[in-house]
C-alpha positions, 0 to 999 in steps of 0.5 A: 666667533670661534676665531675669539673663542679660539684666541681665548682659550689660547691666551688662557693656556699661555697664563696658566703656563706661565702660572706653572712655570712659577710654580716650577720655579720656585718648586711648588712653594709660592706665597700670596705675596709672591703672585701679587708680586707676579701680578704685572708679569701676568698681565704683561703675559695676557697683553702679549698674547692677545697682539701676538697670536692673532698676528700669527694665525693660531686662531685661524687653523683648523685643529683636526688637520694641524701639523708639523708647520703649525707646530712651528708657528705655535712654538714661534707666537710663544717665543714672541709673547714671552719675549714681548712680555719680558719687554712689557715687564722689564718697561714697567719695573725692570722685572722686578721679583721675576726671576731671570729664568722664568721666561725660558721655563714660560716659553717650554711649558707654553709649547706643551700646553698649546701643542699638548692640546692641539694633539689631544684635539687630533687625536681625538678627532682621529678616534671619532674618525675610526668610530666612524669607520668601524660603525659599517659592520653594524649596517646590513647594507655594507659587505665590504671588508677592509681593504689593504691597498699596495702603492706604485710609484713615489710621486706626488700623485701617491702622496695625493692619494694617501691624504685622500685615504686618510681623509675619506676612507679611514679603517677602511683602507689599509696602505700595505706599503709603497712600491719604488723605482729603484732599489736604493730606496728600499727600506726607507720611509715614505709618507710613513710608509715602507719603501718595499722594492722595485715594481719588477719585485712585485711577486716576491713583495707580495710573498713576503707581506703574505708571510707577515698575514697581509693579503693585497687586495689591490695594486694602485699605480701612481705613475703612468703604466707605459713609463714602467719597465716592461718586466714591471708591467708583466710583474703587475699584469701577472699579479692580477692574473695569477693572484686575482688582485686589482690594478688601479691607474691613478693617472687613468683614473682622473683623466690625466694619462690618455694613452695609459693601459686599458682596463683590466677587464679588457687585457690578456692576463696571463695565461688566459683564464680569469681566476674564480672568486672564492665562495664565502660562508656568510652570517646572517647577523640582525643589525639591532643585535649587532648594535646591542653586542657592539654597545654593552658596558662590560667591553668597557670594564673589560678593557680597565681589566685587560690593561693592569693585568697586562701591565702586572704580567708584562713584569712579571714574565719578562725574565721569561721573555727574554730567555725565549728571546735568547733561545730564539736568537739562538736557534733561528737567528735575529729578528727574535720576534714575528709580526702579523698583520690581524683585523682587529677592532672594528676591521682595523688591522694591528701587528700581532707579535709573536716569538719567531718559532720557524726559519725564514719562508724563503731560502737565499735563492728565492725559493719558498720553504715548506713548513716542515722545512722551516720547523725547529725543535725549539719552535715547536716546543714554544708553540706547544707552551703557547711561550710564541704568544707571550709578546701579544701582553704588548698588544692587549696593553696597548688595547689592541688585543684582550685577554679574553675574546674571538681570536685574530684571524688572518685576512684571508679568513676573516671575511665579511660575512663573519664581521660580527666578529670584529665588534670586540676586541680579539682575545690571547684566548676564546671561547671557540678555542677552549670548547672547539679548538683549531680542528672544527669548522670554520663557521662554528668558531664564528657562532662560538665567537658570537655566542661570547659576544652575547654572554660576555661576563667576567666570570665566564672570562674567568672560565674560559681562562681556566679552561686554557690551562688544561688545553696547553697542558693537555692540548686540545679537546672538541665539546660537542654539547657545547658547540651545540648548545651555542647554535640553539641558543644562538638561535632561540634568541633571533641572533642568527637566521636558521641556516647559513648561505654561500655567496659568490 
């Protein structure tokens, strides 16, 4: 039955294409006489359709998986069913009253009707997939946090496994990049994924994705270990040792490399001493006002709000953006812009920009610079204006930042115990950093944070965007009452337990 169903809606498609190519045709002036003239041509259109797409399988795929072939295979069926209408038409009375162009006009808005809803049908399917990988912060039961994997080896094994990924685990498993074989590769694309070195690289490749905000939980090899250089192999046993991050054998793994390494708990690491996991400071957050916060309609109007304010501020500060661009250019060389990697909504990591304000991390030798270091005048005056933060306008129209909200943190600082956090959009500016600033604890900017998600409005978005006027001018100021008050009413309503505990 959904065979036919499919069919229909196809062959739909196709007439009211061919209706708007009519239309385009004869710009947009067409007469009732003109359609009954058009009359055969439709039919001649339906007809075609109805022999050719089942011929072709349009009705046999499976659209949430469709894909650069199927693509081809729509754009073939739709060339066929005009040429075969053409024919049927020109058979029946030699085209008469159809223009000579219009099947060139049928055949391209064809393939934008049928692709164009074949991609909205992905793209949604994608979107409930992210809703349902956000939907682990509202359960108690889940503590883990999003994990950013990073691939070794280019082989059909990784390939496997990154369909795999976005398949079974969407916004749960951040792929960091792919690690190659030879340096030739370098900077390419692979399945869509940065090619960043060689496996004997692998510190610095982790130094550099650590500058950019990207914390590799785990190391997944797609190749069998023993064929790895020796310097590969200590480069990746010296990166679970040293950094604490896991190695995954893939090969090991599905029983398909019998002679591989032996697990990770049962080798040597360098040095000889097991890294310490690090304590986390954990938010004891009901599951029912999760799902309250998570569900109220103010992030919807809030989001309308964000996105003509971004599209308005975007044109109005683009002079202003592209003298900070020539001033970075010129004080600290190309790129002008610098990314980090942020968790965002629902745990899902976005690229936050700003404008370069440091040197590079790492001299030509190697060596990592320190922070005074890499300062400069010009940089430091942009983080003082707060200018560094003016490319995020692009992040909040993009919907992947608001105005107003908790503020990206780095991986390494956002843990899971804060999830709460990650029910909203991240904010340019917050509650916790007009009340509390850079300077308080860690935990209290969580409790700010939430006590915002609680209270939500657009007047107090409007208050927290006044208060930071004052905060860059001035620079920053704790309120204390305020901080305070937050844990009481915090507390008062049931939202957090009465203390905070420390896991291992």
């Amino acid at each position: 039955m959904r065979r036919y169903v499919l069919l229909l809606l196809d062959v739909t498609l196709l007439v009211s294409a061919t209706a708007c190519a009519l239309l385009l045709r004869e710009n947009f002036q067409v007469s009732a006489n003109r359609l009954i003239d058009m009359l055969p041509y439709f039919l001649a259109t339906l007809a075609a359709g109805l022999i050719i797409f089942p011929i072709a399988g349009l009705n046999r795929t499976v659209w949430r998986f469709i894909g650069l072939p199927d693509h081809l295979r729509v754009t073939a069926a739709v060339t066929a069913a005009a040429a075969c209408a053409a024919i049927l038409g020109f058979a029946y009375n030699r085209l008469d009253g159809v223009a000579r162009s219009l099947p060139f006009l049928q055949i391209l808005t064809a393939i934008a009707f049928l692709t164009g809803v074949r991609i909205l049908h992905r793209l949604a399917h994608d979107r409930r997939q992210r809703h349902k990988a956000s939907a682990h912060l509202l359960r108690p039961d889940t503590a883990e946090a999003l994990q950013t994997v990073l691939i070794v080896g280019l082989s059909r094994l990784a390939e496997t496994y990154l369909q795999a990924v976005a398949e079974l685990a969407p916004g749960q498993v951040k792929i960091a990049g792919l690690v190659g074989r030879g340096d030739r590769h370098t900077g390419w694309l692979a399945a869509a994924q940065p090619i960043l070195g060689m496996p004997e690289d692998i510190g610095n490749i982790l130094d550099t994705l650590e500058v950019h905000g990207v914390m590799v939980d785990r190391i997944v090899i797609a190749t069998p270990f023993r064929s790895l250089s020796p310097a590969a192999r200590q480069a990746l046993l010296l990166a679970e040792g040293a950094r604490n991050i896991q190695l995954s054998f893939l090969a090991k793994d599905l029983n398909l490399d019998f002679e591989d390494q032996e697990p990770a708990d049962k080798r040597q690491m360098p040095g000889g001493t097991a890294v310490p996991k690090p304590q986390i400071q954990s938010f004891e957050i009901s599951p029912p006002v999760l799902r309250r916060i998570a569900e109220r309609r103010y992030w919807t109007i809030k989001r309308a709000i964000d996105f003509f304010c971004a599209f308005l501020l975007l044109l109005l500060f683009s002079p202003l953006m592209l003298i900070t661009a020539f001033l970075v250019a010129a004080s600290l060389g190309v790129p002008v812009l610098f990314w980090q990697q942020r968790p965002g909504l629902g745990g899902r990591p976005f690229r936050l920009y700003k404008f370069r304000t440091m040197r590079a991390a790492h001299d030509s030798e190697g060596h990592r610079l320190s922070d005074s270091v890499r300062a400069s005048k010009v940089g430091n005056a942009l983080r003082r204006l707060r200018f560094d933060e003016l490319p995020q306008l692009y992040n909040i129209l993009r919907g992947e930042m608001s105005f107003v909200g908790p503020r990206p943190l780095l991986p390494r600082d956002q843990s899971a115990a804060t999830r709460a956090r990650l029910l909203v959009r991240p904010g340019l500016t917050g509650w916790a950093q007009v009340v509390g600033g850079r300077n308080i604890a860690p935990v209290e900017k969580a409790a700010l944070d939430v006590w915002y998600m609680c209270h939500a409005s657009l007047a107090l978005d409007i208050e927290i965007v006044l208060r930071t006027i004052p905060l860059v001018l001035a620079g920053e100021h704790i309120y204390f009452a305020l901080i305070e008050s937050a844990w009481r009413d915090l507390k008062e309503r049931g939202v957090l337990n009465d203390q905070i505990v420390l896991k291992n």
